[in-house]
C-alpha positions as CSV (number, residue, x, y, z in Angstrom):
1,X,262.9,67.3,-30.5
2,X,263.1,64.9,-27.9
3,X,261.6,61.3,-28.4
4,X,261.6,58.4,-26.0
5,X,260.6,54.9,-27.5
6,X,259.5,52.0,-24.9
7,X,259.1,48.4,-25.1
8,X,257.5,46.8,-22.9
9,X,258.9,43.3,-21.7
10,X,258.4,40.7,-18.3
11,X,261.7,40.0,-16.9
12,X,262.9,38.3,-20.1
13,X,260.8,38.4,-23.8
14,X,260.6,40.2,-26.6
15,X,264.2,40.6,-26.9
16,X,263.8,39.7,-31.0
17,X,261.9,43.3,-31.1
18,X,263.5,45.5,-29.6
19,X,267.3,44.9,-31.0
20,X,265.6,43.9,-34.5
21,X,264.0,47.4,-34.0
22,X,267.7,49.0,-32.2
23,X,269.3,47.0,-35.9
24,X,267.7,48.8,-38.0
25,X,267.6,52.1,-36.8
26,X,271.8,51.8,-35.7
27,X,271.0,52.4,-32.1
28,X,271.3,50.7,-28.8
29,X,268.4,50.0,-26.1
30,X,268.7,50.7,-23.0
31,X,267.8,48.0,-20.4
32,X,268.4,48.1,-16.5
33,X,270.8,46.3,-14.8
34,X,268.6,43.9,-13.5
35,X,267.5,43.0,-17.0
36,X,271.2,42.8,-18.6
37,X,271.9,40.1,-15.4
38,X,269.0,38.0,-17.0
39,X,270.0,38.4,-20.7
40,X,273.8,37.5,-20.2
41,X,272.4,34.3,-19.3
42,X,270.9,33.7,-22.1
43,X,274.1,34.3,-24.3
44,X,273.0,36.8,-26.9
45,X,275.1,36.7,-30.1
46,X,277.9,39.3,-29.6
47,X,276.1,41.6,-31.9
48,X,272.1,41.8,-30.3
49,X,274.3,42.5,-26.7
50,X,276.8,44.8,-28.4
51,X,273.5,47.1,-28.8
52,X,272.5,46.5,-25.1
53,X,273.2,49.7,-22.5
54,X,273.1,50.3,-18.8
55,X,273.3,54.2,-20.0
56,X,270.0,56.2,-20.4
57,X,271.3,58.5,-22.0
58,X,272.8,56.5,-25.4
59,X,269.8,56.0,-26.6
60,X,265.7,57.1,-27.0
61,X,265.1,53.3,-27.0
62,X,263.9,51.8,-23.3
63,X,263.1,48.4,-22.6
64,X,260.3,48.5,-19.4
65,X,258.3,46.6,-17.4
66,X,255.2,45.9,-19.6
67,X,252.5,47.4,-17.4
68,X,254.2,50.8,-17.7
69,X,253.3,50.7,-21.4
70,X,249.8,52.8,-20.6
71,X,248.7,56.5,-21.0
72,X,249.5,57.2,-17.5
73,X,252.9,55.2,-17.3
74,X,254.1,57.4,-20.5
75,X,253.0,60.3,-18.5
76,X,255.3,59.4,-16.0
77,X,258.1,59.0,-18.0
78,X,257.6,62.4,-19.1
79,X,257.0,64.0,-15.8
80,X,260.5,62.6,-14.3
81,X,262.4,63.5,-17.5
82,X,260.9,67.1,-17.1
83,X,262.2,67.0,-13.2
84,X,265.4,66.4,-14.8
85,X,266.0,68.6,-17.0
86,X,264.6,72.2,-16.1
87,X,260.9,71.7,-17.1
88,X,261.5,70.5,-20.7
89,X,259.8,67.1,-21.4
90,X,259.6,64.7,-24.4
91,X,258.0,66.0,-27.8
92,X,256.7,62.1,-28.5
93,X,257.1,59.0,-26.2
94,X,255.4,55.8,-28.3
95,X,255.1,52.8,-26.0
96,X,255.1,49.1,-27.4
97,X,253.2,46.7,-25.5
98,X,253.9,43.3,-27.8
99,X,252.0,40.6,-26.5
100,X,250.5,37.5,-27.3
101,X,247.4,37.5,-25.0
102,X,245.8,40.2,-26.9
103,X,244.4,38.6,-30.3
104,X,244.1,34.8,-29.6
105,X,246.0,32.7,-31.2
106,X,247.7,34.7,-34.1
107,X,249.5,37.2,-31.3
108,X,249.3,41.0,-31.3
109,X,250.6,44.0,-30.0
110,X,249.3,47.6,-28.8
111,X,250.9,51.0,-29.3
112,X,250.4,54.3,-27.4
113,X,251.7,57.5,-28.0
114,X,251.9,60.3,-25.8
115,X,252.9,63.6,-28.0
116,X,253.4,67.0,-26.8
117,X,252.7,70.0,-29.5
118,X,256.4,71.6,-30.6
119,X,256.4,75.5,-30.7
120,X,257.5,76.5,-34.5
């Protein structure tokens, strides 16, 4: 079974969730390299960029631009991972778009999930 997990982020933000999330599950997130430029500036402790990656494939967690956390985006995602690798897309992809905007002034966050049915 093959699961992505997304979080979606502007150009810096949210970096507290995703490696609290990377943390507790012992795995790294991957970020692009666009995104690690920005977050060596603002010098991580060794351990939160320790679980930083440039290398999709080290990890099901993705940090993204926050507007591709939506049905269709996650759609997307599937699509090009199908294109490559022979047809076979992602069983679940659940998307995290943490924002503040969304419930005044306590904060909030909204989750999709996109999940394909896994022949027995």
């Amino acid at each position: 079974m093959k699961k992505l997990i997304l979080f979606g982020s502007y150009s810096i933000g949210k970096e507290r969730i995703y490696l609290e999330v990377a943390k507790f599950f012992g795995l790294k997130v991957y970020v692009d390299k666009e995104r690690m430029k920005m977050l060596k500036c603002l010098r991580l402790p060794k351990e939160d960029f320790d679980r930083l990656t440039c290398d999709e494939s080290e990890t099901p967690l993705r940090v993204v631009s926050l507007g591709k956390i939506t049905y269709e985006g996650l759609t997307e995602f599937n699509e090009a991972h199908k294109k490559k690798n022979n047809g076979i897309g992602y069983t679940t992809i659940l998307g995290f778009r943490p924002t503040g905007w969304t419930f005044g002034k306590c904060g909030g966050y909204q989750i999709l999930s996109l999940s394909t049915p896994v022949p027995i």
